[in-house]
C-alpha positions in Angstrom: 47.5 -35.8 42.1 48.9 -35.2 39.1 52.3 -33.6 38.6 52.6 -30.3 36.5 55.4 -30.5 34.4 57.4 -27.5 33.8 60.1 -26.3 31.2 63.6 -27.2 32.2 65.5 -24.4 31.8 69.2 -25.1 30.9 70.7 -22.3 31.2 70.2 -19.2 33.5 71.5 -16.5 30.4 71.9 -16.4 27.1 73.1 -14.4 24.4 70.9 -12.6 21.7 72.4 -11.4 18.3 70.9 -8.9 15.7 72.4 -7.1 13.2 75.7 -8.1 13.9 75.5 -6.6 17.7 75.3 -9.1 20.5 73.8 -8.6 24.0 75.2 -11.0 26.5 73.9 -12.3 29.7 70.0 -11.7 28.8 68.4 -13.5 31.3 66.5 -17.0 29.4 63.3 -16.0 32.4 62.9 -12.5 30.2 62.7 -13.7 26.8 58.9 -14.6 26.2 58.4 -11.0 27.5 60.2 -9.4 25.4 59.3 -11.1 22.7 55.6 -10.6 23.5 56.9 -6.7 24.4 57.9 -6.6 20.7 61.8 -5.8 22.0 62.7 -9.3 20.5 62.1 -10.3 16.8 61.5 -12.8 14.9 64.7 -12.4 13.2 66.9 -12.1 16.3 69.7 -14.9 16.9 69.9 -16.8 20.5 73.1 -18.8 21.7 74.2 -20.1 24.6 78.0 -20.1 23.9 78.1 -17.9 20.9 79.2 -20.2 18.4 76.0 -22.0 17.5 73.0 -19.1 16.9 69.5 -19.8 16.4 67.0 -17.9 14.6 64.1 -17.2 17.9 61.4 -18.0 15.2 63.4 -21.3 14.8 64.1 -22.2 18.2 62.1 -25.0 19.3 61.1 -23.7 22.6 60.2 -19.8 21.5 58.7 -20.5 17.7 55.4 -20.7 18.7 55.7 -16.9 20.2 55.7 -15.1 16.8 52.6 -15.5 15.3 52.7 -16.7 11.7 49.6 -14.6 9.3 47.8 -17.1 7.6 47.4 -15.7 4.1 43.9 -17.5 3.9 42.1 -15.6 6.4 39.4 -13.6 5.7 40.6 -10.5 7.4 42.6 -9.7 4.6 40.4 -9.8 1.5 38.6 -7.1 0.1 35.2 -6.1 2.0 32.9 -6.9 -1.3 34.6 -10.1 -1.9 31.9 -12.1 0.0 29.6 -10.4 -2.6 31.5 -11.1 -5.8 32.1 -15.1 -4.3 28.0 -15.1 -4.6 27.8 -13.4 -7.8 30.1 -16.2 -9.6 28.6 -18.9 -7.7 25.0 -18.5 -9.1 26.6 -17.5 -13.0 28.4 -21.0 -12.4 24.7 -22.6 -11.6 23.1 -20.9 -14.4 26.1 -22.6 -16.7 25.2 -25.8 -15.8 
């Protein structure tokens, strides 16, 4: 069998920074909920010793929690677009 390999946690708190204000002793087990919760932002700082701070949006092990809006996507064009797309394509066809 196989063995399941799971995150190594290296330390048991941390501390979280924003706006200036720092909460000590958050425990590390808490922080994907509360970033899933919406308590913890992009934005927010996270140290271990309070000399080194790390964007959570930039930490290696949290980044991929805040989703990242693709600009591309189709949910945020107009409704008609799809309609005007068509409209150009067949006057591009008739131009060549």
């Amino acid at each position: 069998m196989a063995k399941v390999s799971t995150p190594h946690i290296l330390h048991r708190h941390v501390s979280i920074r924003r706006s200036g204000r720092v909460v000590r002793n958050v425990l590390t087990q808490s922080l994907i909920s509360d970033i899933k919760q919406g308590r913890l932002k992009k934005d927010d700082e996270i140290s271990a010793d309070e000399k080194n701070w790390v964007r959570l949006d930039r930490h290696y092990q949290l980044a991929s929690y805040f989703s990242t809006k693709n600009p591309s996507s189709s949910g945020d064009l107009p409704p008609d677009v799809e309609k005007h797309l068509s409209e150009l394509s067949q006057m591009l066809k008739e131009l060549s």
